[in-house]
Every structure is written in C-alpha cells, then in structure tokens.
N, C-alpha and C positions, 0 to 999 in steps of 0.2 A: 441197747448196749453194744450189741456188735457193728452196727452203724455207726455208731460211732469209734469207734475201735477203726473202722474204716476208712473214717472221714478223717483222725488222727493222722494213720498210716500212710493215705494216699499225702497228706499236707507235709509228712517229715519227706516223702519221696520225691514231691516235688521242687522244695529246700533243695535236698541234695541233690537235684539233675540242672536247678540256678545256680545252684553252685560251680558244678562240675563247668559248666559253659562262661561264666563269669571269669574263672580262672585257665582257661586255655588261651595259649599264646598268640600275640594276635599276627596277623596278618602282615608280609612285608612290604605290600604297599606294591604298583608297577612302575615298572625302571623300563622308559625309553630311550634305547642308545641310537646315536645318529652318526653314523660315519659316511665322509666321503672319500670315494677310490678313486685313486688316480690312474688313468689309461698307461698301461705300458707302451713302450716308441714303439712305433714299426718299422720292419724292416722292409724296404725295396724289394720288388719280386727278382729270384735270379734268370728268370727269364720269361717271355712274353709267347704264347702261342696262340698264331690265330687256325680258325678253324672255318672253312667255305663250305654249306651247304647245297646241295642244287636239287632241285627238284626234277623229277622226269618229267616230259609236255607231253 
C-alpha cells in the first residue's frame, strides 16, 4: 500500500516538473549583427623629425 502511495506521488511529481518545463518561455534564438566601420581621414603629420644614430667603433 505504501508503495504504492509512492509510485502515485513520485508520478503526480513528475506531471508537474513536465509541466513546469513545457511552459517556460522559450528561448530568443541568436541575433548576428554585422557592421562595417569606416576609417576616419587622416590628417598629414605637422611635422617630420629625423633622428641619426651612430654607433662608437
């Protein structure tokens, strides 16, 4: 009798945890966005410095 009482209990519990998963919201799915950036202009350097290294012999 109590085995069964059991086998009842565990089967309503199981019902309601199909249930509970049957009705949660589903999933929104993945969203790939694709953009291309465009380079901003450059500007010209305002000025040029050169640099001479020398080694000692």
């Amino acid at each position: 009798m109590l085995g069964a009482l059991a086998l009842i209990l565990s089967f309503v519990l199981g019902m309601a945890f199909a249930r509970t998963l049957d009705e949660r919201p589903a999933d929104g799915g993945m969203v790939t966005s694709v953009r291309t950036l465009t380079p901003l202009p450059q500007q010209p350097p305002t000025r040029t410095v050169t640099v001479t290294v020398t080694t000692p012999s």
